[in-house]
C-alpha positions as CSV (number, residue, x, y, z in Angstrom):
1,X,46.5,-21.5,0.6
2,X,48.6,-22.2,-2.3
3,X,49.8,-19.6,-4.8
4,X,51.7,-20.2,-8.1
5,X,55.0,-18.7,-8.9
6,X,56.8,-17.0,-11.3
7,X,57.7,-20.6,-12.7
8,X,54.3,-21.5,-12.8
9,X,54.6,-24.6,-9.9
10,X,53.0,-24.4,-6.4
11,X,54.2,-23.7,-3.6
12,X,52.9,-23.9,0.2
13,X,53.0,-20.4,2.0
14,X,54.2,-21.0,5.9
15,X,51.7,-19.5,7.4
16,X,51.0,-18.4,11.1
17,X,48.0,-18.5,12.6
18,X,47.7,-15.8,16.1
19,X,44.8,-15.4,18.2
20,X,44.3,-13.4,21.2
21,X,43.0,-15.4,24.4
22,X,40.1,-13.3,26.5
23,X,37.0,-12.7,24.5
24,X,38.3,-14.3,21.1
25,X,39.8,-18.4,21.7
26,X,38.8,-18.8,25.0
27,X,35.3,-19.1,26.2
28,X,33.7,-17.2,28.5
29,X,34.3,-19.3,31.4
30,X,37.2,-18.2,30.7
31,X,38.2,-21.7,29.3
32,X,39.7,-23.9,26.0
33,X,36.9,-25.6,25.3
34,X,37.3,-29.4,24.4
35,X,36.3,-28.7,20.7
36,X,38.8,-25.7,20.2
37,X,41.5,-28.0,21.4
38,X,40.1,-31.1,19.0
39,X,40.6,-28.5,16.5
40,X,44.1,-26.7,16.6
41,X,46.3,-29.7,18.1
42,X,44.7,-31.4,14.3
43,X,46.0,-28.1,12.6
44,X,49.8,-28.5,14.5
45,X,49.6,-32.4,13.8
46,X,49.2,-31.8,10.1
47,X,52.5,-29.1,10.2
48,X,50.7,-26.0,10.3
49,X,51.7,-22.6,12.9
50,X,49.8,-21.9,16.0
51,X,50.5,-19.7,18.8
52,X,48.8,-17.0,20.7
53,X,48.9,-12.8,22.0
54,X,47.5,-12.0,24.9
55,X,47.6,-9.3,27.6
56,X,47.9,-11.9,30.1
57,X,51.8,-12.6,32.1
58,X,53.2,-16.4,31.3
59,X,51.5,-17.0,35.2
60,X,47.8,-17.3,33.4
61,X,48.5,-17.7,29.7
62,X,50.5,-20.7,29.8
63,X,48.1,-22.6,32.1
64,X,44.9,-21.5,30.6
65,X,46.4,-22.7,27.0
66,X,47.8,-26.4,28.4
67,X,45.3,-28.5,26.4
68,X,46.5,-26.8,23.2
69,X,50.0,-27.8,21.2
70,X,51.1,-24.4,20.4
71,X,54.1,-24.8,18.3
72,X,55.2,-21.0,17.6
73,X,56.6,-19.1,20.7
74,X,53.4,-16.7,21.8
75,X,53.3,-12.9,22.5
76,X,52.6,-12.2,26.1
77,X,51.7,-8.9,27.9
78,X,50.5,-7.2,24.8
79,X,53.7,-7.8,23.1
80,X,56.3,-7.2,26.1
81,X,57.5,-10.4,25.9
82,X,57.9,-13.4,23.8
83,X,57.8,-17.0,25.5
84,X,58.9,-20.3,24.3
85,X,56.4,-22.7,25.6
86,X,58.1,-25.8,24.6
87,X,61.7,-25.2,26.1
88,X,60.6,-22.3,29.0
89,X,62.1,-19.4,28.1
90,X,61.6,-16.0,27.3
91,X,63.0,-15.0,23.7
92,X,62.6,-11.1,24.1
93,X,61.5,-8.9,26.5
94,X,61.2,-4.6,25.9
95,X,62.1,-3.1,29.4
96,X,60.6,0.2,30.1
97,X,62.9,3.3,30.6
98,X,63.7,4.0,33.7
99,X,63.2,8.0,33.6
100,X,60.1,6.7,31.6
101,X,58.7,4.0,34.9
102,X,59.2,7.3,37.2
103,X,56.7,9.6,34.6
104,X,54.5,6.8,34.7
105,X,54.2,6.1,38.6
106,X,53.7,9.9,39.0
107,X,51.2,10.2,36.7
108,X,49.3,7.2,38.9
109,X,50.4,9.0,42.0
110,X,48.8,12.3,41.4
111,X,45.8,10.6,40.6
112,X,45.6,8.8,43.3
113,X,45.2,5.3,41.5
114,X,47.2,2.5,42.7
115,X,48.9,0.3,40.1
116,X,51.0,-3.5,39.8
117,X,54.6,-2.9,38.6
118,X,55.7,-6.3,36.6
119,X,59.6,-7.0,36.9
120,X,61.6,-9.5,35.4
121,X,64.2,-10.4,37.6
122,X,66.6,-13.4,36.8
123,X,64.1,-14.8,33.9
124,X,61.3,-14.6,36.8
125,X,58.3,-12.5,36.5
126,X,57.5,-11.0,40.3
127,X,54.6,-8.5,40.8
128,X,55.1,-5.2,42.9
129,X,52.2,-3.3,44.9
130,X,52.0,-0.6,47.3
131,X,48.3,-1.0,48.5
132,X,45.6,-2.9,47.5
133,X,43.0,-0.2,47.7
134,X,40.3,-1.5,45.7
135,X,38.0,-4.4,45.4
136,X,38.4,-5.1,41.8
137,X,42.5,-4.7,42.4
138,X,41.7,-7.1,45.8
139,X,39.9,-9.9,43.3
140,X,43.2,-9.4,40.8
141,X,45.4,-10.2,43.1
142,X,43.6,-13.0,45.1
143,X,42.6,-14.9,42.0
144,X,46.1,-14.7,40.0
145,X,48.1,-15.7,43.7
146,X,45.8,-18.4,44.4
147,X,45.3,-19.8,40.9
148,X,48.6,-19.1,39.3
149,X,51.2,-18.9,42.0
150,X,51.8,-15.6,40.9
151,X,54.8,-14.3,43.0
152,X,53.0,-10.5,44.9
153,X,55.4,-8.4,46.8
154,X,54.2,-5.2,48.9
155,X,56.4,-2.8,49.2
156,X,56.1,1.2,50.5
157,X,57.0,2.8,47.3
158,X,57.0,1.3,44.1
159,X,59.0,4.0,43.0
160,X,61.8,2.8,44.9
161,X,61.7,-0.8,42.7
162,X,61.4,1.3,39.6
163,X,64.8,0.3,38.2
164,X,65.5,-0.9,34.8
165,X,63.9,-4.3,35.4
166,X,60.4,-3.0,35.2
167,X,58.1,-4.2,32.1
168,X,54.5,-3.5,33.0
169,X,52.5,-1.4,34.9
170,X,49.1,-2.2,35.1
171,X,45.4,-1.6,36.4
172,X,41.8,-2.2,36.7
173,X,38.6,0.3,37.7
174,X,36.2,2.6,36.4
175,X,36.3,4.6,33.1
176,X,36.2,7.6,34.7
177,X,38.6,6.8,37.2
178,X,41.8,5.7,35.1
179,X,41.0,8.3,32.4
180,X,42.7,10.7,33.2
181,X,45.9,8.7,34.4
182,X,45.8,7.2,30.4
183,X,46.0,11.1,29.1
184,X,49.1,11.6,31.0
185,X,50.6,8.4,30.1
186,X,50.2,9.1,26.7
187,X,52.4,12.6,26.5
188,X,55.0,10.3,28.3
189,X,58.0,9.7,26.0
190,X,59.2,5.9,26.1
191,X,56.0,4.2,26.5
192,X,52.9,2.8,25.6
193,X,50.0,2.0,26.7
194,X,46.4,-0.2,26.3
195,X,43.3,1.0,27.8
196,X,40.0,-1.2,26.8
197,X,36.9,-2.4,29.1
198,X,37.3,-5.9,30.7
199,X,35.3,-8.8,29.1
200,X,34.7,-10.2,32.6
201,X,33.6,-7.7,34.8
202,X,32.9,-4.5,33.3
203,X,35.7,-2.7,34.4
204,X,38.5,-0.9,32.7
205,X,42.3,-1.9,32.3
206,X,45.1,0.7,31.7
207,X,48.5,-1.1,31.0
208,X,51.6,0.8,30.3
209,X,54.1,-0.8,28.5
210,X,57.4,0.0,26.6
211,X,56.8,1.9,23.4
212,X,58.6,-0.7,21.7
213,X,56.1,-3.2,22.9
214,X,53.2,-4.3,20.9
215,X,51.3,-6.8,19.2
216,X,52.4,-5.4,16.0
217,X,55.9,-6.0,16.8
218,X,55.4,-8.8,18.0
219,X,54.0,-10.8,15.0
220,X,56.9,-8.6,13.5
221,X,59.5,-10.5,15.6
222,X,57.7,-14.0,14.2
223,X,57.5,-13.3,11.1
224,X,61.3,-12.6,10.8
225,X,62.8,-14.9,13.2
226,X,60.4,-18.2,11.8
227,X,60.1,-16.8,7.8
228,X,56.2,-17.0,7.9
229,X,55.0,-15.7,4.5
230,X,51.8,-15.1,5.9
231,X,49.9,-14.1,9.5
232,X,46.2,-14.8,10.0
233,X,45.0,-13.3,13.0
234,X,42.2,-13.3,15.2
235,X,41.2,-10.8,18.0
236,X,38.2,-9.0,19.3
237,X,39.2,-5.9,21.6
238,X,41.0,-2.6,21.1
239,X,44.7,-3.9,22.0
240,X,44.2,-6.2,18.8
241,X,44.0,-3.2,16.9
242,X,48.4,-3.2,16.7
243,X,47.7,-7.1,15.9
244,X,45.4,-6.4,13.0
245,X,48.5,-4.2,11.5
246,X,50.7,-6.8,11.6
247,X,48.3,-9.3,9.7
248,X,47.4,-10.0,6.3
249,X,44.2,-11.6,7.1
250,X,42.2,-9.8,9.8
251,X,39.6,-11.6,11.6
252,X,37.5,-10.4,14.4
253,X,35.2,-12.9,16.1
254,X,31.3,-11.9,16.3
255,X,31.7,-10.5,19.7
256,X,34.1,-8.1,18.9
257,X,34.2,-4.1,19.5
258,X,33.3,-2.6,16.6
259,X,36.2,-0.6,15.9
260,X,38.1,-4.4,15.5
261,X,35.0,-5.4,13.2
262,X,35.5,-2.2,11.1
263,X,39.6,-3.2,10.9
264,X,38.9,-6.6,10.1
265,X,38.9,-8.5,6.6
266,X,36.7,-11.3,7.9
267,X,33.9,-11.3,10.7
268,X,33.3,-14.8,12.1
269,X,31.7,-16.6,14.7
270,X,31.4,-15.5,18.3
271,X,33.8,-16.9,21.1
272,X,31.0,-18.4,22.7
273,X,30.1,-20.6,20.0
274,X,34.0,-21.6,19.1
275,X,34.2,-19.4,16.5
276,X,38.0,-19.2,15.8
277,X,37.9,-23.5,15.7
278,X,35.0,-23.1,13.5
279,X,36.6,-21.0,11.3
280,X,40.0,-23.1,11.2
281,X,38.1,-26.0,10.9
282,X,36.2,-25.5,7.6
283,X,38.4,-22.8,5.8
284,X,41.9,-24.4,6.9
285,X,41.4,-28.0,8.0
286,X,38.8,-28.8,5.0
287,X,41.3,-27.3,2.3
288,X,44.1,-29.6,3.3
């Protein structure tokens, strides 16, 4: 990790290592398992740049992540916001357009999909819903309320609560089903969006997000506002795609999709079996 410059001495580049959570760190209980902890609270004791960029809302990410010492603020919501962990607060958040929250809830209307609309209102995230209609949307909601404390509220119309605090849109069901609300959400000017098939139970997710939002951006934001010289990330599904731009090592765990494997620099060992610890541990730790 060292480099020579133009004076011919050494220097240390500063770099940062990101992972994504679901399907590449965490296991799939979904857990930090005691040896990925062992491994990157070593690599922060010894000075070096952890943090993480997920698709999960601070209400899962932060608690899910408690046994590690993540010392670099981490990318939540597939880059809407970025959190400070160690002084609890958010550093940047991209807001979605309001014209542009109105496309997107008709586009989910005249499909007849129901959605969560994510607001941040007064540095609190709260979670909007008009009908829980499914059972997978039913399981979402129980699991994250009763787990995370994650503030629900039902309302009538979400387009009512469409104002310029709205951040996320988000959710989960067949393929077939969300399909075509994702090719209408893409001709809408404003936004983004991620649709990739859940590690857990086989369904699909469809999140719409600013356009300014992204992994990419980010590890961009980093970068700039911490002066790494260098970003090593790890991922294994689509959304890591915008992730993988942003890096200059690429590595996707053995589990990954293979259009992450065919982006990637580096293939390692599957998230089952540790394999972003292993990796730090005998590449990063060993060389130290």
């Amino acid at each position: 990790m060292c480099e020579s410059t133009s004076s011919g001495g050494l220097f240390m580049k500063k770099t940062l290592y990101v992972s994504d959570l679901d399907g590449t760190l965490l296991s799939p209980a979904p857990e930090i398992t005691e040896h990925t902890a062992e491994v990157i609270n070593a690599l922060t004791a010894k000075g070096e740049y952890f943090t993480f960029a997920t698709a999960r809302s601070i209400y899962s990410a932060i608690p899910i992540t408690g046994r590690l010492d993540i010392n670099v603020p981490c990318i939540l919501m597939n880059g809407v916001s970025i959190y400070d962990i160690r002084n609890k607060r958010y550093l940047k958040t991209e807001f979605i357009p309001v014209e542009a929250s109105a496309e997107v809830l008709k586009a989910f209307e005249r499909n007849n999909v129901r959605c969560f609309m994510y607001k941040l209102e007064d540095e609190t995230l709260v979670c909007y819903y008009s009908e829980l209609n499914t059972k997978v949307m039913r399981s979402f909601a129980e699991s994250r309320k009763n787990d995370y404390k994650k503030p629900f509220v039902q309302v009538d119309r979400l387009a009512d609560h469409a104002n310029g605090d709205a951040i996320y849109y988000t959710t989960t069901g067949p393929h077939d089903v969300l399909y075509p609300v994702k090719c209408a959400v893409e001709k809408i000017e404003g936004v983004d969006y991620a649709f990739y098939l859940d590690v857990y139970n086989g369904e699909w997710y469809l999140e719409v997000f600013s356009a300014k939002a992204s992994k990419f951006n980010g590890i961009k934001f980093l970068r700039e506002e911490f002066g790494f010289d260098e970003v090593v990330a790890f991922g294994d599904n689509l959304n890591d795609l915008s992730m993988f731009e942003a890096a200059d090592v690429k590595i996707a765990v053995g589990n990954a999709k293979d259009e992450l494997k065919a982006a990637a620099d580096i293939v390692i060992g599957c998230n089952d079996g540790d394999g972003v610890a292993e990796w730090l541990s005998s590449t990063v730790m060993n060389n130290r």
